[in-house]
N, C-alpha and C positions, 0 to 999 in steps of 0.2 A: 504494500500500500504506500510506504513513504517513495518508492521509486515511480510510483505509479504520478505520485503527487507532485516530487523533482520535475517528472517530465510535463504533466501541465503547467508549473509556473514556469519552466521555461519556454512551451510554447506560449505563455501569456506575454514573454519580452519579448520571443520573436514577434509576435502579434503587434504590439507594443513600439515598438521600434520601426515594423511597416509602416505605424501611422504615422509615424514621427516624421520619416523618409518621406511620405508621401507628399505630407502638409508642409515641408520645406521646399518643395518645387517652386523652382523661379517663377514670377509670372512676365508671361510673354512679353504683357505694357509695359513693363518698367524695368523690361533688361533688353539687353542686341546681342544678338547671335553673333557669334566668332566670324573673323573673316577667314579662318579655315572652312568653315563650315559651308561655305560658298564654293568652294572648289570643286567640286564633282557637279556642278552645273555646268556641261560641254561648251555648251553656244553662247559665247563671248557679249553677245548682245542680251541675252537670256538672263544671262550673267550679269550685268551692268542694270539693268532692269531691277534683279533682284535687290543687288544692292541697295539703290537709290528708294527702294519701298522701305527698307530697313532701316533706312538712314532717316526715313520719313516720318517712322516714329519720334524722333526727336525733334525734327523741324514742323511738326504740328503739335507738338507739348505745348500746352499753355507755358511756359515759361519763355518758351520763343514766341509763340503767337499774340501775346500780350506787346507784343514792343514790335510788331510789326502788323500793327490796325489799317484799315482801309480805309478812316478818317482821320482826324487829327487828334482823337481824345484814347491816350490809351486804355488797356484793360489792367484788369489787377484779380490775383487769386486763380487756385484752380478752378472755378468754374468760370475764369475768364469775364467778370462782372467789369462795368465800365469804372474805370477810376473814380477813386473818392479822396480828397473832393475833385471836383470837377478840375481839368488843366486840359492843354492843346502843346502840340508839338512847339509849336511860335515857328518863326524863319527860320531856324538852323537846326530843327530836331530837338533841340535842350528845354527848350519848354518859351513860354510868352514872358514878357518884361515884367517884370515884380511877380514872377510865378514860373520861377525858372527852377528845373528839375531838383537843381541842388540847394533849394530852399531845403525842403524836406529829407531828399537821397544825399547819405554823406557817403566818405569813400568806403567803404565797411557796411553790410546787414548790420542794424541795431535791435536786434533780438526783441531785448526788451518794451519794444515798443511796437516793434512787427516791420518796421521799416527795413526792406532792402536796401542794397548800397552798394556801388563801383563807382570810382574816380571818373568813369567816363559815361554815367547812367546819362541815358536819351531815347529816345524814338530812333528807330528806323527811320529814313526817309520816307516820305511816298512813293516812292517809284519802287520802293522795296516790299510795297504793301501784300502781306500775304493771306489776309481775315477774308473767307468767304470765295476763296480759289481752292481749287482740284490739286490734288498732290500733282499731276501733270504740267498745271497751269503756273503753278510756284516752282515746277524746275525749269519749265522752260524760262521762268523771269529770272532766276539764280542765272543760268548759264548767258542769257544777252548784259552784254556790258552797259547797252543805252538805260536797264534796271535794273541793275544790282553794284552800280556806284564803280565804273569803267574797268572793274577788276579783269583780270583774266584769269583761267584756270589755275593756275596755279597761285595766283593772290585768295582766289576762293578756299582755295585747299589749305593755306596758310591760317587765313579767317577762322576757318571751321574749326580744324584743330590746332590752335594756338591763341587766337584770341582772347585774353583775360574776360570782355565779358559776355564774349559767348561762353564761356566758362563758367561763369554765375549761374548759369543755369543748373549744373550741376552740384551746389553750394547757395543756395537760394535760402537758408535762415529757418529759422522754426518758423512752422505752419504752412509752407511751402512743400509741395514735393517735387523733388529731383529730376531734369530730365532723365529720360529710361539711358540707363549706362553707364556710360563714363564717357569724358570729351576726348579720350585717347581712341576709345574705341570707334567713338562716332568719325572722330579723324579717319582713321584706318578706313573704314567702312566708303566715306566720301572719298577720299584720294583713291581707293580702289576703284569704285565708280565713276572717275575721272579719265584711271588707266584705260577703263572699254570701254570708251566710247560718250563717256556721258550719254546714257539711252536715258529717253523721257517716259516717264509712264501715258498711256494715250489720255490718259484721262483721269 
């Protein structure tokens, strides 16, 4: 009987520990697949395709989409609500005179108070605008230089993975959640998708 009993509690941790394993599974929104994992997709174009869906996790996170509005008034929070209080890009992205970004945004997230922060908080341009576009429609605007600020590809690739604050994104303060990843891996993922081709998704 005691061995009889050994072997139930140990089938109770194996049990026990399935669930544990289980309920640890990454969730798909808020991580990116390796760019190994992309290798056994043959067709080069197939291939760049995939990527740039992947990648697109990221570049449709409220944390990018909030700073790239299709009006002049940004967003703010995960559910992407309209700024509070009320403020506009003004002429240069930084915000309107006497109500300029860094009235409020200092160089540092200030926790305490819920307030984000980078030395260089702004707006996207309008030309950058991505609120209310097709993952298709925002890559083909990324890849034309006449809107996405005369970069070329490899200024893009620079951008993405390396820009301190596209970087914030991943470092956005309490009450914020993370773009899905890491800004290395999104890097990798984008400069891969650069190497084949920069494909657009149709739509």
């Amino acid at each position: 009987m005691r061995s009889i009993a050994i072997l139930l509690a140990g089938a109770s941790v194996i049990i026990a520990v399935g669930v544990v394993v289980s309920a640890a599974q990454p969730d798909p929104a808020k991580t990116l697949r390796s760019l190994q994992s992309f290798a056994s997709i043959a067709d080069e174009k197939e291939r760049s395709l995939a990527l740039f869906q992947e990648a697109g996790k990221v570049i449709t996170h409220a944390r990018c989409m909030n700073c790239h509005p299709a009006g002049d008034r940004p967003a703010q929070g995960d559910d992407r609500h309209p700024h509070m209080p009320l403020v506009v890009r003004g002429v240069d992205n930084f915000g309107a005179v006497g109500m300029r970004c860094t009235t409020c945004h200092g160089p540092a997230n200030f926790d305490p108070a819920g307030i984000p922060g980078h030395p260089e908080w702004h707006l996207a341009p309008i030309e950058m605008a991505w609120v209310g576009k097709s993952l298709g429609e925002i890559c083909q605007q990324i890849k034309d230089p006449a809107r996405n600020g005369g970069k070329s590809m490899d200024d893009l690739v620079h951008h993405m993975a390396e820009d301190s604050l596209v970087g914030w994104g991943w470092h956005p303060g309490v009450g914020r959640e993370p773009a899905p990843g890491t800004q290395q891996e999104f890097g990798a993922l984008f400069k891969a998708w650069a190497d084949t081709g920069a494909v657009c998704p149709a739509s």
